[in-house]
N, C-alpha and C positions, 0 to 999 in steps of 0.2 A: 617549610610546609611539608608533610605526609605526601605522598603520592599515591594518587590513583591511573594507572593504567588501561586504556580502552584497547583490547582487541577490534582489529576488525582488517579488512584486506588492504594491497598495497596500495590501489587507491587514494583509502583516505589516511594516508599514513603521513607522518612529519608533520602530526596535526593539524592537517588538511580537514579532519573531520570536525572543528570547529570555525571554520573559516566560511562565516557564512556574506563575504563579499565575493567570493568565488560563484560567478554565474553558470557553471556550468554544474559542478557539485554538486553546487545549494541549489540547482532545479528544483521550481515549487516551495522554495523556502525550508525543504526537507531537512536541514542541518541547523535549525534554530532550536530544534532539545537536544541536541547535545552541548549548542552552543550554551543555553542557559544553564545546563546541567555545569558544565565548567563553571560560569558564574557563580552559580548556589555551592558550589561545592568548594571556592576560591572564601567565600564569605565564614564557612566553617575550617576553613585553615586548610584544605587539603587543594595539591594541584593535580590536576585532570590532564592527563599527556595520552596521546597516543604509543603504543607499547614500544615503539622502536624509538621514541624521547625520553623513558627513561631504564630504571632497571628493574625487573621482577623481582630480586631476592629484595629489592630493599623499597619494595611497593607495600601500601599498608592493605592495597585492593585490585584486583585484576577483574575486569565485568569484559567478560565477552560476550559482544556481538553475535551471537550466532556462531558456528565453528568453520560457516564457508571459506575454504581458501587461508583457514587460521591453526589448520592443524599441527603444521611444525611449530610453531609457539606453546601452541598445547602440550605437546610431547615433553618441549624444553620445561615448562613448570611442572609438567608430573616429575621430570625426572630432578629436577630440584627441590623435590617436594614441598612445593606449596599450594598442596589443593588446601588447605585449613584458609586460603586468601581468595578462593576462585569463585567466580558466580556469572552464570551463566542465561544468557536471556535469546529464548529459543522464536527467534522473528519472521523466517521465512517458513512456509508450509513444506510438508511432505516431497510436493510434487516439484519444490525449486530447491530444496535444500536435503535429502534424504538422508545423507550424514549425521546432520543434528540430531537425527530420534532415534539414534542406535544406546544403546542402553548400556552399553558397556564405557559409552563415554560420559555418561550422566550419573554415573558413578563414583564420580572424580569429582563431581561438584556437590559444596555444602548447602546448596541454594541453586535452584532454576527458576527464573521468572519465563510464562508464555499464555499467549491469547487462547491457549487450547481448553476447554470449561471442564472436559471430561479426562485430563490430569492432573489441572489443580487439586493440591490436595492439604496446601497451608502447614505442610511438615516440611515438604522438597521443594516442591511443585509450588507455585506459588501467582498470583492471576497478575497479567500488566496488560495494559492497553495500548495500541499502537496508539503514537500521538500524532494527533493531527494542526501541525502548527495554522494561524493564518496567511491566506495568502496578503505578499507583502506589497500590493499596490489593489489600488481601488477597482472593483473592477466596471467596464460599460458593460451594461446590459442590454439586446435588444427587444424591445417590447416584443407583445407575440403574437403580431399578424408579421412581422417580418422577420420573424424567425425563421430557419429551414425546418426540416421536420427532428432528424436525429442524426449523431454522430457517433464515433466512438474511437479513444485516443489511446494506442494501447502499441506495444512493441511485438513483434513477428515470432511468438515461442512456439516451443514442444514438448512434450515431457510424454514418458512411459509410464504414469502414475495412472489407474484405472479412474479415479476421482477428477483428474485435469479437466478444466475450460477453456483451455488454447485452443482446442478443436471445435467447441460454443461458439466462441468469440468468431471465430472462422464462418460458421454456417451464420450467422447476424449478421455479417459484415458481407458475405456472397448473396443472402437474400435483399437487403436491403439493395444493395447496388444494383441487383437484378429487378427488382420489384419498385424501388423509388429512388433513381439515381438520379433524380432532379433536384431530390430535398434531401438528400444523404454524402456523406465525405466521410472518410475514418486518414487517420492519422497514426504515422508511431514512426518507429525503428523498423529496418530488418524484411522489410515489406518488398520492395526494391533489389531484389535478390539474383542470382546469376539462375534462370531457368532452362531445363530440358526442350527437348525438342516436342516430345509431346504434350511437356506442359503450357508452350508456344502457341502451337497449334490448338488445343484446347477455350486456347484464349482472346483468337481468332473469331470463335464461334460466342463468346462471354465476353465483347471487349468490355461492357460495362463497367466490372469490376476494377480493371485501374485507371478507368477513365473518375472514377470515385474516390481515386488515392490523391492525399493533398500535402503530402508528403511532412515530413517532421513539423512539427512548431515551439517558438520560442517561451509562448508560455498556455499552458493545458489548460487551464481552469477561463482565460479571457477568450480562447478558441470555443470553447464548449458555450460558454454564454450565448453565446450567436444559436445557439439550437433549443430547442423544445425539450428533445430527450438524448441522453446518450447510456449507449451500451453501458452498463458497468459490471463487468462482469467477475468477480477473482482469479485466481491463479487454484482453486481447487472450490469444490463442491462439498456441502454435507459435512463439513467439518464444526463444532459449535466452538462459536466465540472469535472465529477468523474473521474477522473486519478490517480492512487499509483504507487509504488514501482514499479506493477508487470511487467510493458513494460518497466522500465527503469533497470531495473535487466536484464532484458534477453539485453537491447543494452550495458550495463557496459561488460559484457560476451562475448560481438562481436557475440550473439545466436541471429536471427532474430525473434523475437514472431507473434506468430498467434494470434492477438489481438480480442475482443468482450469486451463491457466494455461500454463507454461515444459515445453517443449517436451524438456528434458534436467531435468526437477525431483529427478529422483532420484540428479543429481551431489551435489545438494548438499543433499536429505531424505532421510531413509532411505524405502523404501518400504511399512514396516510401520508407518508414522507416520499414514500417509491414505487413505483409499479414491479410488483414479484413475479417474476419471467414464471415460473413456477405456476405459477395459476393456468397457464395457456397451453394448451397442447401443440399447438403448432406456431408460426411466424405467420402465419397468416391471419389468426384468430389476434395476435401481439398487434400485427402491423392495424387491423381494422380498428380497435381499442383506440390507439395511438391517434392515427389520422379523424377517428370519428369524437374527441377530447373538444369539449368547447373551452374557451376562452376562462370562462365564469370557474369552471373546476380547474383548469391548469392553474388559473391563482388562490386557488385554494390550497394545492400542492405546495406551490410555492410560500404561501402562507404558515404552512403546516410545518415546512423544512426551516423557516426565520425562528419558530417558536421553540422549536427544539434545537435547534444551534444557541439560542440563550438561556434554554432550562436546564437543570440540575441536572439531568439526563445528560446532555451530553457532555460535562464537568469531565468525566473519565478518559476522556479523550483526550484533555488537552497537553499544552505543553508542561505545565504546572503541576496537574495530578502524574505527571511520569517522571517527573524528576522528583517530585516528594514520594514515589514509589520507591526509588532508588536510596533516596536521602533515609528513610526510614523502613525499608526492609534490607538493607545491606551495609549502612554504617552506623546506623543506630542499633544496638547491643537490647 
């Protein structure tokens, strides 16, 4: 069989990146398109290894992941020259990934696939969709008189990217705990941190805030069910065509999200799907919104997010439509 090679970090390496028994990994079932990608790609004769299982000079395909943390590999195939084998698929934004959009490395590639809309261009550049597998167990839903109000599941970041939401995510998660910490919990990583002495003190005066902390969970999408709304917010702003997991997590959930995130979101969601933080000038005007939502329209939401999870619309998202991007923008001639 031909081989094909997946960059990506050490991680998921010893093709770990297919190992979708691995519960820690395959969190949210996140490693089931690469796993099928190996499937579909075994079916057409070629085998799918992660790069440190086989060899670059005698691979028929190298598809990188991203360049985070894969630099030195990168170096080793230019200097073996085989960019005519390279392709490259650009997944994390700006403000997690700044390496990837340097131009001098995109250079080296005969082909980029990325969610970016405004550098597709169908010569280099070329459009993919992050895929959104499903989640892999059923989930309970709570009706919604006992549901809390909102949540939001997200790990403790930062970034120097003028465009960043870490800092959004921050001021939603402080108002809410300060304003409705009866019916409010956020969740993640990194939360839980070694703090200053003024930041102590501070917090004193604000215990609220991690009296609202409920600390990691085992799985995101049956957490969020339990709420009304959850924060969804991206890892950058205004960018068109960045869309992940985090709105399609809160609709697997039947949780309606408070989205902010791609900048053209509603080319490709309907906009009766989520409430667009966008509209509101303040958390104040959000939180009144929210709390003053009857019953009758929340399952409308709800309704609206069922219809479009089975139309044509959101086909591009799935696991299927990303490996047949793969299967015929990069080994189909």
């Amino acid at each position: 069989m031909k081989e094909v090679l997946l960059v990506i970090p050490k991680e998921f390496q010893n093709n770990k990146l297919f190992d979708v028994s691995d519960p820690r990994l395959n969190r949210d079932n996140c490693l089931e398109p690469c796993y099928k990608l190996k499937a579909r790609l075994a079916e057409l004769g070629y085998d799918a290894k992660t790069m440190d299982m086989g060899s670059a000079q005698k691979a028929e395909l190298i598809l990188f992941l991203d360049l985070v943390n894969t630099k030195d590999f990168f170096r080793l195939c230019l200097r073996k020259n085989l960019r005519n084998k390279m392709a490259l698929f650009l997944w994390e934004p700006p403000s997690v990934a700044p390496e990837s959009y340097n131009p001098s490395y995109h250079e080296h590639f005969k082909k980029i696939f990325t969610w970016n809309d405004d550098l597709v261009d169908n010569n280099r550049y070329f459009k993919f969709f992050i895929p959104q597998p499903p989640h892999s167990t059923p989930i309970k839903e709570s009706p919604f008189k006992s549901k809390k109000l909102i949540t939001s599941i997200t790990s403790n970041k930062s970034s120097k990217h003028p465009d960043e939401l870490y800092d959004e995510r921050l001021s939603a998660i402080k108002y809410f705990a300060r304003r409705h910490n009866k019916d409010f919990a956020f969740y993640g990583m990194g939360w839980k941190r070694k703090r200053s002495v003024t930041e102590i003190i501070k917090e004193l005066f604000s215990p609220s805030f991690f009296r609202c902390y409920g600390g990691t969970v085992k799985d995101k999408v049956q957490t969020m069910a339990q709420y009304k709304f959850s924060i969804c917010y991206e890892n950058i702003k205004g960018l068109r065509g960045y869309i992940t997991e985090k709105i399609f997590d809160s609709f697997k959930a039947g949780c309606v999200p408070v989205y902010w995130g791609a900048e053209n979101v509603t080319e490709y969601i309907p906009e009766n799907c989520f409430i667009d933080r966008r509209k509101f000038s303040s958390y104040d005007k959000l939180a009144s919104f929210l709390t003053g939502m009857k019953e009758g329209e929340y399952l409308e939401y709800q309704k609206n997010i069922k219809d479009f999870l089975s139309s044509d619309k959101f086909k591009p998202f799935t696991t299927e439509h990303f490996v047949k991007t793969i299967i015929e923008g990069v080994l189909e001639k």
